[in-house]
N, C-alpha and C positions, 0 to 999 in steps of 0.2 A: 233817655238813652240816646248816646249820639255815636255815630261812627268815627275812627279816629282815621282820616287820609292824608296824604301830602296834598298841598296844594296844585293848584295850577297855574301854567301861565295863560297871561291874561290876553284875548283875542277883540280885533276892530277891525270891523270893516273899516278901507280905505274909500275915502271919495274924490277923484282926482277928475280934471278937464285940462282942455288943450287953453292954452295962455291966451289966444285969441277969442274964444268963449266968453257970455256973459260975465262970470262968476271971475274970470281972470286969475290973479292969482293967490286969489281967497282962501280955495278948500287946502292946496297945498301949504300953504302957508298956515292955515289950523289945525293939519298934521302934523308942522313939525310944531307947534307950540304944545302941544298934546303931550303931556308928562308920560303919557302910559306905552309911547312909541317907540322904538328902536332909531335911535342920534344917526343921519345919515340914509337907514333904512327903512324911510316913513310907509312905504307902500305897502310893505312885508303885513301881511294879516297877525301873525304874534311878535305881542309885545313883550316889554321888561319887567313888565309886574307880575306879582302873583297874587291870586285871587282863592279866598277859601271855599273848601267844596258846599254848591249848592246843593248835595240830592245826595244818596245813599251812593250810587256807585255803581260799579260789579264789582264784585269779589271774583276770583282765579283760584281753583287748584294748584294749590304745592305752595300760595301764599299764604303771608298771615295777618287773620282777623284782631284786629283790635279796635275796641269800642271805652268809651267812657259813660260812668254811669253814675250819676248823682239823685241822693233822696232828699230831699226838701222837706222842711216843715212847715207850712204854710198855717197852720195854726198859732194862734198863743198862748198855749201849753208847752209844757214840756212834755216829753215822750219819754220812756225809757227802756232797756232791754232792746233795744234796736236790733234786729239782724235782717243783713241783704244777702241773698244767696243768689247766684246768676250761673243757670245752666244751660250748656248748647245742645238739644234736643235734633240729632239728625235721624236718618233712616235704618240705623241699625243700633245706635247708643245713646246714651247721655252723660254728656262730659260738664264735671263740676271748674267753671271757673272763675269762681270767687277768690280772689288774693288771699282772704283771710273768713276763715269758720267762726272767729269771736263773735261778742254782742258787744254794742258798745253802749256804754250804759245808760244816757241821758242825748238826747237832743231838744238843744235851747231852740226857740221860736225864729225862727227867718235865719235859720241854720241847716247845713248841708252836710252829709256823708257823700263823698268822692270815691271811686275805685275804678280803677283804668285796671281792663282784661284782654288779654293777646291769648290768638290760637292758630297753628298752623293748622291749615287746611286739608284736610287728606279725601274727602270726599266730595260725590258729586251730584247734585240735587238739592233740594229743601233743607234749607236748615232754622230751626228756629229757636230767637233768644228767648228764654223762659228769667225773667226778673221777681223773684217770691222777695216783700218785705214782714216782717211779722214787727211789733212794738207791743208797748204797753201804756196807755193813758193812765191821766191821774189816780183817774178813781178801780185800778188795778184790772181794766178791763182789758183782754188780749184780743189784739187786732192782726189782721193780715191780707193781705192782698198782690194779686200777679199780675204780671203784663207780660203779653208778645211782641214780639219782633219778629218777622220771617223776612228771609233773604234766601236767592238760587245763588247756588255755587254754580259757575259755568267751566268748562272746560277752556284750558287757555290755548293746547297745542294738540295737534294732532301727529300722533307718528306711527309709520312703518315701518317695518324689516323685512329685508332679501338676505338670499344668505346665497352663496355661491360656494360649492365645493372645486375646489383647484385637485391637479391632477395629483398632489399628494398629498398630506394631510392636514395640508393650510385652508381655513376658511376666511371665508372676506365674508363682512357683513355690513350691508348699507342701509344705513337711518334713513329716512325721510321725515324731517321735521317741519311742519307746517304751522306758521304764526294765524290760528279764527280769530285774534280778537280783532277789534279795530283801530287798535294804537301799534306806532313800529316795538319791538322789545329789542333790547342789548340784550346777545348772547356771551354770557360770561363765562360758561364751562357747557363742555361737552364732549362728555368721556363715555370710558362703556368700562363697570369691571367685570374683571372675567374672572370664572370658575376656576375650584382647584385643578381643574385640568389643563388649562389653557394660559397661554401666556399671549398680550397682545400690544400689536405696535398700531399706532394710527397715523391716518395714510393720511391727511389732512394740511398738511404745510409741506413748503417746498425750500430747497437751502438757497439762498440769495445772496453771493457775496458772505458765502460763510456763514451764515445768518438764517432760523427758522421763520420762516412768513408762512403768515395762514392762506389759504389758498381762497381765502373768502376777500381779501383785501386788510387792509387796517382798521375798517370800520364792518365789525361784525352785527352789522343791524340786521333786523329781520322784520322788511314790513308788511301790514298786513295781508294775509293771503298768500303771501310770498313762501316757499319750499325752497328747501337746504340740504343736500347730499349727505350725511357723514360716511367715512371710510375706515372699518379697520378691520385687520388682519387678524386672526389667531389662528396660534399652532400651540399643536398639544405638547405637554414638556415631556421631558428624556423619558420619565418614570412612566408616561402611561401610553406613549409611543411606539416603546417595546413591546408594549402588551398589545396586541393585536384585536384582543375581542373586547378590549373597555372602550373603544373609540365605537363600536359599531353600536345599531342602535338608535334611539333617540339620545341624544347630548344634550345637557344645559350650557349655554355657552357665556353668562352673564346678566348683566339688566347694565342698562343708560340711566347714564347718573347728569339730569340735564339743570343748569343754573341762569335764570335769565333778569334783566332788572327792566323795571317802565317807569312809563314819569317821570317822577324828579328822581329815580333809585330804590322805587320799591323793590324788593327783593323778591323771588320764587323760585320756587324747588319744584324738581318731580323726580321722583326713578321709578323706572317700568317694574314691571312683574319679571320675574327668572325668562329670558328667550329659550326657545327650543327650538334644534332644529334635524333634521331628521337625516341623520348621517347614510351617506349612501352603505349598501348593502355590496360588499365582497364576496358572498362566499367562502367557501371552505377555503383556498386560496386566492392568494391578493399578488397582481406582479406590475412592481411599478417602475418607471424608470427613474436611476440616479444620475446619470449625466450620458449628455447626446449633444452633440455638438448644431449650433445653429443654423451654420451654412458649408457645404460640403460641394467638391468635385465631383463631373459626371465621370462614372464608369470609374472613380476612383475607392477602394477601403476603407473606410469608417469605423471606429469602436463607439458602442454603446457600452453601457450599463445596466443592467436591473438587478430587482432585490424583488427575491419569491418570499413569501409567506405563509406558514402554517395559521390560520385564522382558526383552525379548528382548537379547543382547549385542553379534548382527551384524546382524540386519535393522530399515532404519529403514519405520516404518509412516504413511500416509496416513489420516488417522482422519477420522468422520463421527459426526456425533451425533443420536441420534433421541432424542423423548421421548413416554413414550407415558403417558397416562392412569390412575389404576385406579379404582374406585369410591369410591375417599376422595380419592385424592390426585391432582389436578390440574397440571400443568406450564403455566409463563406463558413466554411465548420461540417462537423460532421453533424448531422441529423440522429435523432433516438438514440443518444446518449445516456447514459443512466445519472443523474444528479444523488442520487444514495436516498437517504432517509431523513425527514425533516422532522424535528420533532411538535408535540402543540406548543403557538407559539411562539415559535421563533424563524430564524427569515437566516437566507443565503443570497450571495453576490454572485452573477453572472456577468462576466464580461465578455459580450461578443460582435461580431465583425459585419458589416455587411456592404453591399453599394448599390448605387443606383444608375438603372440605362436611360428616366428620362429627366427631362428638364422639369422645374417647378416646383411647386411645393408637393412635395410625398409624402405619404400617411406610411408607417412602419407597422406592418401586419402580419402576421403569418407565423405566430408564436403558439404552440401546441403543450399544453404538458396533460399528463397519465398518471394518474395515480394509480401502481399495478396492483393495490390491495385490493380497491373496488373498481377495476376495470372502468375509473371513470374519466372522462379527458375534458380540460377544462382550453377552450378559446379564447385567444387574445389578440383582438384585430384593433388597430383604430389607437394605439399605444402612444405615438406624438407624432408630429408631423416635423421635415426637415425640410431645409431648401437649398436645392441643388441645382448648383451652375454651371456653364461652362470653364474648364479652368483658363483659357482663354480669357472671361469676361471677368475672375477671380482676380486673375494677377492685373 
């Protein structure tokens, strides 16, 4: 049994001295005679050759195993009824991969059966190749015999999730992809799909003369040790955005769908397990804001926006609006207004007015509502911040 890898390129030490030095200019000069060097770039430690692998390897998660496996007849018999059956014995199954379940029916003397077996990787720890041949000698006696192989599957990347809730129902979520092996790897894809709920843009490249660049450079390497940001956005789509109480809750938001190659272009796969992430809690009502402008006059009128929310699914609520004061920021409007009746569920637009007496960045606070069925009043301080100039320093 031998393992099936790409080769490698082939490495020498350089031996170089100063021209005034005994050796003169000997060793340089049997660098560049040296077939195995780089024309030009003798000093460089790898060379132009490639070299077949001396030793077993590592193997990597989300790659795939392939090994070659030949039976020999070292006898001067013939054999007959041949069968090789080759199983990969890890810590929870055994998977049969043998090309082919026949028997073949004779094997001539200093002759060979060949079969090349490939298997992605999906596990991590011990695995071991179980090689069973069974025959039959002349004199119709049944023979059989197995052999091991064991080999660690090692882990190749390491990653994390953050998840950030924005102040409406977009989530950003940041990968942390970390390269343990000890070779660099090309990162070929890395995506995230998302849930039937979620619809997602990634924040990863930037337009350049019209043109997407990845925000990593042109050369997406990743070497060892080395961590990598990814960025993306999801919002929930139309159909479940309306619904106010499918968003709260724990959400699945996707899994990472990650593609990277080493070497000369060995390939590997991984995708995570479903992410969760633990949606903030509203309450019975939810009041968010839909537009508010960025930079605003002092002591001048301002319009905002919001959008109230019935979050509750069976009870319809009686709402009341207060607005109260704070030492920046002012309310124009009449105060304990009645908004009418909201039903579960669904959501109303308020547009209203306010300004501010200081300078700087001001937090928008002071927003009261009453539900008159259960006499109960819900606070909303801390709503978005605005920044307020002089109009002086405006214009």
């Amino acid at each position: 049994v031998m393992r099936l890898t790409k080769p490698t390129l082939f490495t020498n030490i350089p031996v170089t001295c100063e021209e005034r030095d005994l050796p003169g200019n000997l060793f340089n000069q049997l660098m560049k005679d040296d077939p195995s060097t780089v024309k030009g770039a003798e000093t460089l430690m790898l060379g132009e050759m490639l070299t077949l692998p001396q030793n077993f390897g590592n193997i990597f998660l989300g790659e795939t195993f392939s090994s070659y496996i030949s039976v020999h007849n070292d006898s001067n018999q013939v054999v007959k009824d041949i069968l090789v059956k080759a199983d990969l014995q890890t810590s929870s199954q055994r998977l049969n991969l043998s090309a082919s379940s026949a028997a073949v029916a004779e094997l001539k003397p200093d002759c060979c059966i060949d079969d090349v077996i490939h298997h992605e990787v999906k596990e991590i720890g011990t695995h071991i190749l179980v090689c069973a041949v069974s025959y039959t000698t002349q004199t119709g006696e049944k023979m059989y015999f197995r052999k091991f192989f064991k080999f660690q599957v090692l882990k190749p990347l390491d990653v994390k999730t953050k998840f950030y809730n924005a102040e409406t129902d977009e989530v950003f979520l940041e990968a942390q992809i970390q390269n343990i092996t000890t070779s660099p790897m090309f990162m070929e894809k890395v995506s995230l799909e998302p849930s039937m709920m979620y619809n997602v843009a990634e924040l990863n490249t930037v337009d350049t003369a019209g043109e997407s660049e990845s925000t990593f450079g042109s050369r997406t390497y990743l070497q060892p040790m080395d961590t990598r940001q990814y960025l993306y956005c999801l919002k929930p789509k139309q159909e479940f955005a309306e619904k106010a109480g499918v968003i709260k809750g724990v959400t699945v938001i996707g899994k990472l769908d990650i593609v990277w190659k080493t070497n000369l272009g060995e390939r590997g796969r991984l995708q995570t397990s479903q992410l969760q992430r633990m949606a903030p809690g509203y309450g019975d009502v939810r009041l968010s804001l839909e537009t508010i402008p960025d930079t605003v006059n002092l002591e001048e009128p301002f319009d905002i926006t919001c959008k109230v929310t019935n979050c509750s699914s069976e009870r319809t609520m009686d709402l009341v609006l207060e607005m109260c004061n704070t030492n920046s920021i002012h309310w124009c409007g009449v105060s304990g207004r009645q908004l009418g009746k909201l039903h579960p569920s669904s959501s109303l637009h308020l547009a209203l007015t306010l300004l501010s007496s200081v300078q700087g960045l001001q937090s928008v606070s002071g927003l009261r509502l009453t539900d008159t069925f259960l006499k109960r009043t819900y606070e909303y301080d801390d709503i978005a911040q605005v920044c307020v100039v002089s109009s002086e320093v405006k214009q």
